[in-house]
C-alpha positions, 0 to 999 in steps of 0.5 A: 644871415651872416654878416661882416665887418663892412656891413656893420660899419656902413650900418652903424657908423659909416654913414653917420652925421652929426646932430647939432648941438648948440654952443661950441665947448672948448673942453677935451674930447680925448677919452673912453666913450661906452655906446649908451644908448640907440634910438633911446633904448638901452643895449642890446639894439637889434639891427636886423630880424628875418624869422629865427635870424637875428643881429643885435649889437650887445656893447660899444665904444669909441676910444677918442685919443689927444693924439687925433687918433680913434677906435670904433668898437662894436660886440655884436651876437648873431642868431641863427636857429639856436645858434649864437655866435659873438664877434667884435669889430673894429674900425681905426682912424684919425678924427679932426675937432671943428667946434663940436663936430667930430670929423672921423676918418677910417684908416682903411678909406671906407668912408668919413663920418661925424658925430656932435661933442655935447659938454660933459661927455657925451657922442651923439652919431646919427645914421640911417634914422638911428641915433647912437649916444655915446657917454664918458 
């Protein structure tokens, strides 16, 4: 089961869509965000499993600067047997604000995604049925 940079993305960020959230905030979103939680459970998330072959995302974050620009983080610990392997992917880009919806644009054209800003800090993605919460 090996996988690559655009199997990731599309799994967990690529098609996201904002939840929404009620009353818009004026307060920056510029900050470091550390991935909390998927679907309410704590880290690490399993996003695939086929007998001794397993893909977990063990950490995540998302880097929001003033400048409009972004970095997606994802580590990520494949199992193959009892082979264990570790890798980090990364997706940059610009992201525009409306109200609390966060509009993310990759540098490489792989496709837009948004995520809702709650005040205090906290990034919710929706995607595919999994729910990623990002906090500062």
């Amino acid at each position: 089961m090996r996988t690559s940079r655009g199997f990731l993305l599309v799994a967990l960020a690529l098609a996201c869509g904002g939840d929404n959230v009620n009353g818009p905030t004026t307060e920056s979103v510029a900050g470091n965000y550390s991935l909390t939680m998927v679907n309410g459970s704590p880290l690490p998330f399993v996003v695939a499993e086929v007998r001794d072959d397993k893909l977990e995302v063990t950490a995540g974050s998302l880097s929001i600067n003033a400048d409009n620009s972004y970095a997606l983080t994802f580590g990520l610990r494949e199992t193959q047997g009892a082979t264990v392997t570790t890798e980090t992917v990364t997706e940059a880009g610009t992201y525009h604000r409306s109200s609390n919806t966060l509009s993310f644009h990759p540098n490489d054209d792989s496709g837009d995604w948004s995520a809702s800003y709650a005040s205090g800090g906290t990034i919710t993605m929706g995607t595919g049925g999994e729910t990623l919460v990002f906090k500062r």
